[in-house]
C-alpha positions as CSV (number, residue, x, y, z in Angstrom):
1,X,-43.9,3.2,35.8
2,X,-40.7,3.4,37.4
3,X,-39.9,7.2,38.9
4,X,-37.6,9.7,36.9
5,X,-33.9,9.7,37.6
6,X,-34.0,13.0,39.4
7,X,-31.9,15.7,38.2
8,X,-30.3,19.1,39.9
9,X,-31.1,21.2,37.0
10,X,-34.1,23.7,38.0
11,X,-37.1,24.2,36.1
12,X,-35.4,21.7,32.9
13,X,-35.7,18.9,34.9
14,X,-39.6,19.1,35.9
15,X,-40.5,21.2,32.6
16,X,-39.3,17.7,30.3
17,X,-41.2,15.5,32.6
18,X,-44.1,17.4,32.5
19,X,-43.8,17.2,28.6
20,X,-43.3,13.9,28.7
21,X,-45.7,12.2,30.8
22,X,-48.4,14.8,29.3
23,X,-47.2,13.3,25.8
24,X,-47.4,9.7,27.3
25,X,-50.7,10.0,28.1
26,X,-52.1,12.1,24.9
27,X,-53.3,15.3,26.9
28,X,-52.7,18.5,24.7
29,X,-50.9,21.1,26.7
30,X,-54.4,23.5,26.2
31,X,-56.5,20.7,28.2
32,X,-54.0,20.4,30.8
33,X,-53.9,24.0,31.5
34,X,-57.7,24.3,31.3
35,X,-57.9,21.3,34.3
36,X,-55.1,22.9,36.5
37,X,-56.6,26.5,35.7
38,X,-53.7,28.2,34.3
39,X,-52.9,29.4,31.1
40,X,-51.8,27.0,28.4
41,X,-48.6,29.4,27.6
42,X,-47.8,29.1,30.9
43,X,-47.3,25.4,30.8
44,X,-45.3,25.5,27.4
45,X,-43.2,27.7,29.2
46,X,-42.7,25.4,32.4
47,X,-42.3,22.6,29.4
48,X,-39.4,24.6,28.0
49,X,-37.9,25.9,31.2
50,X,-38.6,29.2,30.9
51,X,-40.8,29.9,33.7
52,X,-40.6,29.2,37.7
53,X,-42.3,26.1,39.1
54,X,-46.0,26.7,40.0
55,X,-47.0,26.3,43.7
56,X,-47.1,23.2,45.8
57,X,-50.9,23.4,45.2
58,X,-50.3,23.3,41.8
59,X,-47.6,20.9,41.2
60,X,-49.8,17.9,43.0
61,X,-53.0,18.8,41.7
62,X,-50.5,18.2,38.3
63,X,-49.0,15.4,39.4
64,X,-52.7,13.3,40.5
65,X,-53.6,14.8,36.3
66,X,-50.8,12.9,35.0
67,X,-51.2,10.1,37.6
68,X,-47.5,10.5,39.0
69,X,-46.1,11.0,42.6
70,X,-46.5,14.0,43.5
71,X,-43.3,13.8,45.7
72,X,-41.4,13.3,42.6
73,X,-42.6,16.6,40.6
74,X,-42.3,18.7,43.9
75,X,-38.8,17.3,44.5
76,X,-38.1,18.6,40.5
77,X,-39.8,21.8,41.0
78,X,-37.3,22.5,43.9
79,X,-40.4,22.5,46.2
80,X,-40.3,21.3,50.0
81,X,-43.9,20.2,50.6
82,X,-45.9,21.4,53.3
83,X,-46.1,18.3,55.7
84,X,-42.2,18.2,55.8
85,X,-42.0,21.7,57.0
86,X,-44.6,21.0,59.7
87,X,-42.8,17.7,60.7
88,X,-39.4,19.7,60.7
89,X,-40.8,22.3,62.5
90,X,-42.3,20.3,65.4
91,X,-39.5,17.4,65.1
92,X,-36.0,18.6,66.7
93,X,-34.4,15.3,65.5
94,X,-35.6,15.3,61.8
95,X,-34.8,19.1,61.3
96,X,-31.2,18.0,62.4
97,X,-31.1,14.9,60.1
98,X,-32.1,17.9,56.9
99,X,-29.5,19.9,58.3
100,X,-26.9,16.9,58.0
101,X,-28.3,16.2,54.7
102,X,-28.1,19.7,53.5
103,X,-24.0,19.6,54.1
104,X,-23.7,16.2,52.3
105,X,-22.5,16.1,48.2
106,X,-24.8,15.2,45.7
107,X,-23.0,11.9,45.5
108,X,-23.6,10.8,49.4
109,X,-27.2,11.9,48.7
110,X,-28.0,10.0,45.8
111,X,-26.6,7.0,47.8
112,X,-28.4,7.1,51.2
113,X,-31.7,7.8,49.2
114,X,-31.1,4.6,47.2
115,X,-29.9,2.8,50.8
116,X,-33.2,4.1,52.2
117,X,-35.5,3.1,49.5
118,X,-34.1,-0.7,49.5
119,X,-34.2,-0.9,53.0
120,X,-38.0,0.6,53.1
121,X,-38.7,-1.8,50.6
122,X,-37.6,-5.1,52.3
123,X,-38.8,-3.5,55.4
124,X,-42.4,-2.9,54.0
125,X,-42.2,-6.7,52.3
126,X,-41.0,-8.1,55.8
127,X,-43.6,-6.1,57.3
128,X,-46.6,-6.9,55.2
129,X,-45.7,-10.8,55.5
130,X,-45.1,-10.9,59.0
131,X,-48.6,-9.8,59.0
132,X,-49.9,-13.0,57.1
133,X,-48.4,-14.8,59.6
134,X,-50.1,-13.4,61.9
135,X,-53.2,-13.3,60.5
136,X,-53.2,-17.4,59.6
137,X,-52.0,-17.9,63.1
């Protein structure tokens, strides 16, 4: 399943793909409450944007549920997750490269992160068949 086009709208955003992957996959909002250990009116209220995000903890423990990327539902519930805090905090040179994000427009954004994610995935391709090489060798 091909990720969600992300969107800059808050709580909408993540609440209707919540819905909609909980839909897909035929889990009543009560059951998926009772496995993340909230209440279900909770999540209808996260479903129809009327409630903040739940924690990080929350979000992936959702996210492994509904058998999405957990980066995906964190980066809709307007959470940064843990392990990039740690890495900007003990990394000088990616703190920076957030800071130059952060001044960017949501245009120049939307086109690195597509620029990055094809040239990860040649990379990774590249990568994993230089590797066969090397292994028939």
């Amino acid at each position: 399943m091909a990720p969600a086009k992300l969107e800059r709208t808050g709580g909408s955003a993540f609440g209707r793909r919540i819905k909609d992957l909980r839909r897909e996959r035929g889990i009543s909002q009560r059951s998926l409450a009772q496995l993340l250990g909230i209440d279900f009116t909770y999540l209808s209220k996260l479903e129809n944007a009327k409630a903040e995000p739940p924690s990080e903890e929350t979000v992936t423990r959702m996210a492994t549920l509904l058998e999405v990327d957990s980066h995906e539902l964190l980066g809709l519930a307007g959470k940064v997750p843990a392990d990039l805090k740690r890495r900007a905090a003990n990394d000088p040179i990616f703190a920076m490269l957030l800071r130059d994000l952060s001044l960017m427009t949501d245009d120049e954004v939307h086109v690195l992160r597509r620029r990055v994610r094809t040239k990860r995935t040649q990379g990774l391709g590249r990568g994993l068949n230089a590797e066969k090489t090397k292994a028939r060798t």
